[in-house]
N, C-alpha and C positions, 0 to 999 in steps of 0.2 A: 465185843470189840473194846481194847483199851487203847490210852496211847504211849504203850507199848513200846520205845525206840526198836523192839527187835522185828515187830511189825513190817511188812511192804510199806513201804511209800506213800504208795496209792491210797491203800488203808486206811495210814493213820492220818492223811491230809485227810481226806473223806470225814476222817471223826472229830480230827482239831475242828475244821470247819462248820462240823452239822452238833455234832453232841458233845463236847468237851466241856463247856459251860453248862450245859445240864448235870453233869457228871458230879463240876467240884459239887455244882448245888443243891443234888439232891444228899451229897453226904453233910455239907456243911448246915443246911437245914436240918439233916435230922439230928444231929450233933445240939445243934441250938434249941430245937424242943425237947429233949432228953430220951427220944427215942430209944439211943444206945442204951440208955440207964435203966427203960420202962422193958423194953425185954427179956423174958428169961434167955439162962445159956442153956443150949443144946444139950441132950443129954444129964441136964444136972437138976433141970429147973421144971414146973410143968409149962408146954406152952400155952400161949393166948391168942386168944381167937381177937377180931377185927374191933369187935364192940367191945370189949375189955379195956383196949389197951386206948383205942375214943377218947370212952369216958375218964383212964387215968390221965391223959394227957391234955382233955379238953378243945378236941381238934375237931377238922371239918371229915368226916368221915371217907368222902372221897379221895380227898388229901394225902389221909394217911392213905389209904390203900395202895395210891398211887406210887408214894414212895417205899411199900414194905415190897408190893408186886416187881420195884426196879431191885430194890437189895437182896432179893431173893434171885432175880435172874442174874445179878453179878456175884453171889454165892457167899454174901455178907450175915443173909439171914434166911434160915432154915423153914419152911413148911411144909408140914404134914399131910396127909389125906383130909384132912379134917381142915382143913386150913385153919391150922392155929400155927403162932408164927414164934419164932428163938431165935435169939442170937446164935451163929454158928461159932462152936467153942474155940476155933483159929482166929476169927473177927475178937472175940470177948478177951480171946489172952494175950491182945494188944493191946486193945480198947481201955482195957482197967487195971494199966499199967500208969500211975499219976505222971512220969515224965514224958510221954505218950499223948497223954489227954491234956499234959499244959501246950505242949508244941501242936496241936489241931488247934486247940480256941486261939492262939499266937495269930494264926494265918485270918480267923475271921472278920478279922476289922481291914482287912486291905481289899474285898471284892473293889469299894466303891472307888478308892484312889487305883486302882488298874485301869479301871476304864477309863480314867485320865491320863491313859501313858500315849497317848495321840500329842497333847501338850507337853508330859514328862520329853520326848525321843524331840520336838521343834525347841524346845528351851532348854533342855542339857538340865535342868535341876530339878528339886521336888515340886510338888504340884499340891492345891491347897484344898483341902476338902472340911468338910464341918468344922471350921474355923484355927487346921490344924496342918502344917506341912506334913507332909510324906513324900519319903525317897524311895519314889518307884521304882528310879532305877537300880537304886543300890539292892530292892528289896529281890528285882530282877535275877539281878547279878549272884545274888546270894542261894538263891531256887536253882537256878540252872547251871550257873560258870562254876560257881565258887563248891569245894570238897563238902557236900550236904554231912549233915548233923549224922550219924548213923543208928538206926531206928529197933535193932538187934533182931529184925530176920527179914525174908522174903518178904513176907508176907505184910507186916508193918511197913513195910517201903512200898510196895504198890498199891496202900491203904493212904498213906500220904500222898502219894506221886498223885491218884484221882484229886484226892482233897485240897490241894492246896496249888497243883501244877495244871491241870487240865485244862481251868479254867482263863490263867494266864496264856498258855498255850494259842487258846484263840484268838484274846486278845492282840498278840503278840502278830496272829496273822492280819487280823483287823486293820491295824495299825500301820502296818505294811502295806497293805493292800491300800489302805483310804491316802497314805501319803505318798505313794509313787515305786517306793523303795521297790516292788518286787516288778513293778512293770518296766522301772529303770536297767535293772538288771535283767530280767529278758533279754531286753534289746540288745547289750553290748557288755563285756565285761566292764567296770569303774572304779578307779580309784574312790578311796573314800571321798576324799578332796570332793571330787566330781559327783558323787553322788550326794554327797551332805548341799554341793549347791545346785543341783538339781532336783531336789526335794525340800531347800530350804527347812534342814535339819541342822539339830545341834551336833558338834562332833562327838561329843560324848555322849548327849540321846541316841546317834544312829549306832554308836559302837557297843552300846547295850544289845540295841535292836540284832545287830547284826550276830553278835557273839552266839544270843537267844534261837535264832534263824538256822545257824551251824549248828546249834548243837540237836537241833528237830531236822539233819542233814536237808534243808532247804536251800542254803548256801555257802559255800566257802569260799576261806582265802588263800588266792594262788599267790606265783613268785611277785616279790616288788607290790605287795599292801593291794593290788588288787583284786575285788568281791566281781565273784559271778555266782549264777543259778547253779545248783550239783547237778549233776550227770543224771542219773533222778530224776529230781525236780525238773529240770530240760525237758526233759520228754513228757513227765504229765502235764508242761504246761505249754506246752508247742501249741499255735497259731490261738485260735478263740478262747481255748480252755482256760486261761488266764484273768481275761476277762469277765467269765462264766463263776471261777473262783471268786472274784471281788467282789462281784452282783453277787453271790450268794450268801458272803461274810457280809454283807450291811444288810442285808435281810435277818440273820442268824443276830446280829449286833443290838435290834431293836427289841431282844428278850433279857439285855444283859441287865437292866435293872430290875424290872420283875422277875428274875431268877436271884441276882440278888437279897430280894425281898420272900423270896418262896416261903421262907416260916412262918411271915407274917401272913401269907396268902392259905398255906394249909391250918393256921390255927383259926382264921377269922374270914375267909372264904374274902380277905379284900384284893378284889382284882389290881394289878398296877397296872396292866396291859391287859384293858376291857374291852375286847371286840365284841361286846353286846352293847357298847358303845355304837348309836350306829356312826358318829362323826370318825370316831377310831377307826372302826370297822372298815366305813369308806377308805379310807386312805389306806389301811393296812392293808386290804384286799385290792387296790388299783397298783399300788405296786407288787404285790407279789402274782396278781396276772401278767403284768408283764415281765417277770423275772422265771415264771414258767413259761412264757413264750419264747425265753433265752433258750431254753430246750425242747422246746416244739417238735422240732424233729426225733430224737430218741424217744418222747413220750407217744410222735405220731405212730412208731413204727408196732410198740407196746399195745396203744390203742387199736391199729388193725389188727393186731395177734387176736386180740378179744372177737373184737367182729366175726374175725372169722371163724372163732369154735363157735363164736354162736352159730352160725349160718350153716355149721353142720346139722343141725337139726331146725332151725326156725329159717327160713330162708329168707332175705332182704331186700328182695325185689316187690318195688313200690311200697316200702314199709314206711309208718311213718312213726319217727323218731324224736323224743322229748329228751334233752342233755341238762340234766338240773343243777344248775348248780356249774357251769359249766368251764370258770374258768379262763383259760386258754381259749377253749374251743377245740381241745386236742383231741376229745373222747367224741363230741360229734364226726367232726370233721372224719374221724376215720369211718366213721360209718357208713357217712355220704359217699364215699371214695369206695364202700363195699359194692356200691351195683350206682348203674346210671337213672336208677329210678329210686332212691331213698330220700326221700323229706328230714329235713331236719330240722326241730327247733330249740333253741341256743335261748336258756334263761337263765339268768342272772341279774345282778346290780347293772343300772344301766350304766356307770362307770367302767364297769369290766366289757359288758359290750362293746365299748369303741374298739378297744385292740382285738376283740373277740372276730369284728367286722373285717379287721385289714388281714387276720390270720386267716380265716376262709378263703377270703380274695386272692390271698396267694396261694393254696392250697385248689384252688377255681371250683369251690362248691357252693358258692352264694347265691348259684339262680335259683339253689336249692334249699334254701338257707331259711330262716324266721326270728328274729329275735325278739327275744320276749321278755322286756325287765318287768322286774314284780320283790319279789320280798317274800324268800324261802320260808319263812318260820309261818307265815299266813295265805299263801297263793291256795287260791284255787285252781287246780290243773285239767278242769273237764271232767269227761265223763263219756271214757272209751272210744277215746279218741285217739293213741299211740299202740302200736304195736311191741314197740320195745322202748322202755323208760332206762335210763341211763344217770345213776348217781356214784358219781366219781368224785372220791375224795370231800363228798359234802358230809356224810351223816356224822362225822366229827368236829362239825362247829357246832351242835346241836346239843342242849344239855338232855340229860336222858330222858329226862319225862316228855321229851317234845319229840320222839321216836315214833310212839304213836302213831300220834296226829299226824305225822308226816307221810308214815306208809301207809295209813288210812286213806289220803289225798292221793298219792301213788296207785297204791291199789284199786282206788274209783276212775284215776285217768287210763288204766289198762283195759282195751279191748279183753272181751274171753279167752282169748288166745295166745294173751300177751306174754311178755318177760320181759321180768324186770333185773335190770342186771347193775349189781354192787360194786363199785373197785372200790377198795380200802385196805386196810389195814387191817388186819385178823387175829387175833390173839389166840394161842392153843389154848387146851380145855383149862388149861391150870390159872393160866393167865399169870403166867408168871416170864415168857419170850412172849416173839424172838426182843434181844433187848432193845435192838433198832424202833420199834412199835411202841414199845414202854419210854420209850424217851420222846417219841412222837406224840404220846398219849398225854404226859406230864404237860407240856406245852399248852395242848387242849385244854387240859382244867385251867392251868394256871392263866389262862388267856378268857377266862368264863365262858368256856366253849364244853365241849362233848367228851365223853368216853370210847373207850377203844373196849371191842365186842368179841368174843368167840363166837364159831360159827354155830354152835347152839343157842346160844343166846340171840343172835342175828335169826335164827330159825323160828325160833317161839314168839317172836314178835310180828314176825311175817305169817306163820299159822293162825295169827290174832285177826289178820285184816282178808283172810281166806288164799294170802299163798301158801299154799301149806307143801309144798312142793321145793326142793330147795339145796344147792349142791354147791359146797366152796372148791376152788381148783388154784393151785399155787402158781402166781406167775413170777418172773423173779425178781421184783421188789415189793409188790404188796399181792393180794389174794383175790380174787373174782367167786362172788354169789352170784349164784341165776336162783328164781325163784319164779315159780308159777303157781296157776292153781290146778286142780288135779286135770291130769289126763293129757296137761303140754310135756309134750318130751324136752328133755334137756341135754342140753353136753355134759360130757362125764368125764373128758380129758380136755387138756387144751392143743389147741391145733397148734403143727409146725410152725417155725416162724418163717416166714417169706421172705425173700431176696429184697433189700431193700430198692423199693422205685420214687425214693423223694423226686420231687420238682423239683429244680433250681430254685425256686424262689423258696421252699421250703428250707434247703438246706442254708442257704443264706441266713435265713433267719432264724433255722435254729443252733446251729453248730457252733 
């Protein structure tokens, strides 16, 4: 997925939102450690394998990988069966073009003054960073309005447009989002007039903003200077959605400085945004449970899907069920909801708990309910005592070595008959997609968290602690392992999805 103007809509809001600022950053990082330079070209050169190109560059070796694993799945750079890695010869005969390679390093000194365009778009001027003005807006206007530089093919132009525009892109919606402008416009079509003093905006900051906004066809301008939503935009952001949007960009927003910083994070492993912090951590993780509680509902519907292939073969009456790591409370909760006798118990941060509490309660599974805070990286979980263990979206805060230890604990709290069942994110065998996951992943290290697994390697870790039994099944945003030990059957597909039966109170709350 790029962002693409010839894209859907939907698409590239999706991508502005979630991975656009990953995008400029993992090319404007590798640009900064000389990646492109340490490279052989395809076909001309021999390749280099992982530990080669390390020790040329003096990097953290997951770092790199991270970023060769992303340019290879956006088709920047070549691997082989051997995974030894080349610049791909279309990437290299832009790359090492001198007026090519002045106008990249051009763009690298403005990440930090863009994320002051919240101040640039209220104050109409530049905005003051390391002891130095810069015109954001102007520099805005020059990216997007204004007749770009021409880069002499396709292919150099969507090599730029990543590097130097993706990452404003988001900003662009940030800004938007955190100052009114796009929930202004929702509402009613408005003159500029009207919306610069309803946003208490400068005229010439919001006419940046807005020009920027047209041209990602988010909004235009009708007859007589009046700005509305496009035709579009209208309809993917009808009733909640909008709101869903915002809360998701100040979530996506609190990475903009440690992706910033990514070079220095891949060359010297220094976290900027340490959720092994645990005071970080705390607050990172009590807002972002409740920003997946904004979606509760779609994730509830997701989560029963699972329940229910399990239940084709492990049946869920009177089961009792351990949710680690639980978040929301959205992967429990559907399971309680699988039969009127399923136990549930909901551990995590006792932070996350409190909303994990009101989410049950609307969901009416609490008499069923147990919560359990504790401290994932050390808990002890018993000792076969759950029928089915339940890690969703956890084993990726977890740096690798601490995999182990974990499904070792897992694996002692599983009855003999148990299953333990994975959602996450799944890498194919190459580890080189889908590129949604690789940018999922990137976040992971650079946040001093986990790795993103294939499902062999997810397997050989689990035959470690005696599940040696073990089947991934796609669902359509991330992937489901079941794992056992021998002689438990398993699902082998995943069950239809069922007519949606939210609660009122559900859908209130997550729509």
């Amino acid at each position: 997925m790029t962002s693409s103007p010839r894209a859907p809509l939907a698409q590239s809001l999706h991508f502005w939102a979630r991975n656009a600022s990953n995008e400029s950053a993992l090319l404007q990082a590798s640009l900064r450690l000389g990646l492109f330079d340490a490279l052989p070209v395809e076909g001309v050169d021999t390749p280099k394998p992982l530990h080669v190109l390390t020790e040329a560059l003096s990097v953290s070796t997951r770092g790199l990988r991270a970023l060769l694993e992303m340019l290879t799945s956006m088709g920047f750079v070549h691997m082989d069966d051997a995974r030894r890695f080349a610049l791909s010869w279309k990437t290299a005969s832009f790359l090492r073009r001198p007026g090519f390679h002045q106008s990249l390093w051009a763009e690298v000194p403005w990440w930090e003054p863009h994320g002051l365009l919240d101040d640039a778009v209220k104050h109409g001027g530049p905005v003051t960073h390391a002891g130095k003005d810069w015109d954001v807006l102007g520099h805005l206007r020059t990216l997007f309005v204004d007749a770009p530089m021409g880069t002499g093919s396709p292919e150099a132009e969507d090599f730029f447009d990543r590097f130097a525009r993706s990452a404003p892109r988001h900003q662009v919606l940030v800004t938007a989002g955190r100052l009114g402008v796009l929930e202004q416009l929702a509402s009613a079509p408005r003159t500029e007039e009207a919306l610069g003093e309803l946003t208490q905006t400068h005229p010439q900051g919001l006419r940046v903003l807005l020009d920027v906004l047209a041209r990602m066809d988010l909004v235009r301008e009708v007859d007589g200077g009046v700005w509305t939503l496009s035709p579009p935009a209208r309809q993917l952001l009808d009733g909640k959605a909008l709101a869903y949007l915002v809360r998701s960009l100040s979530v996506s927003a609190r990475y903009w400085e440690a992706l910033g910083r990514l070079e220095e994070t891949v060359r010297h492993e220094r976290f900027i945004l340490d959720l092994k912090n645990p005071e970080v951590s705390q607050r990172f993780y009590a807002d972002n449970s409740n920003q997946l509680t904004a979606v509760f509902a779609s994730h509830f519907q997701l989560s029963r899907r699972a329940a229910t292939t399990l239940a084709q073969t492990r049946p869920l009456e009177g089961a009792q069920v351990l949710d680690i790591g639980t978040g929301s409370g959205v992967w429990g909760s559907a399971f309680a909801r699988a039969t009127p006798t399923t136990h549930v118990t909901y551990f995590d941060q006792a932070v996350v708990l409190e909303q994990v509490q009101r989410n049950i309660q609307a969901v009416k599974v609490s008499d069923r309910a147990r919560l359990w805070p504790g401290d994932l990286f050390t808990h002890d979980f018993g000792e076969a005592d759950f029928d089915v263990i339940i890690l969703p979206q956890v084993l990726n805060v977890l740096l690798p070595d601490m995999l182990p230890g974990l499904f070792a604990r897992v694996a002692k709290a599983l009855r003999p008959g148990g299953v333990l069942l994975i959602a996450e994110y799944v890498l194919n065998e190459r580890r080189d997609g889908p590129l949604d996951h690789l940018y999922f992943g990137l976040r992971r290290f650079m946040t001093n968290e986990g790795d993103l697994l294939s499902a062999s390697e997810y397997a050989q870790l689990l035959s470690a602690v005696g599940l040696t039994q073990s089947v991934c099944i796609p669902l359509p945003t991330q992937e489901l392992i079941f794992a056992a030990r021998p002689g438990v059957t398993l699902p082998t597909e995943l069950a239809s999805a069922e007519p949606a039966t939210r609660p009122a109170s559900v859908e209130a709350r997550g729509s």
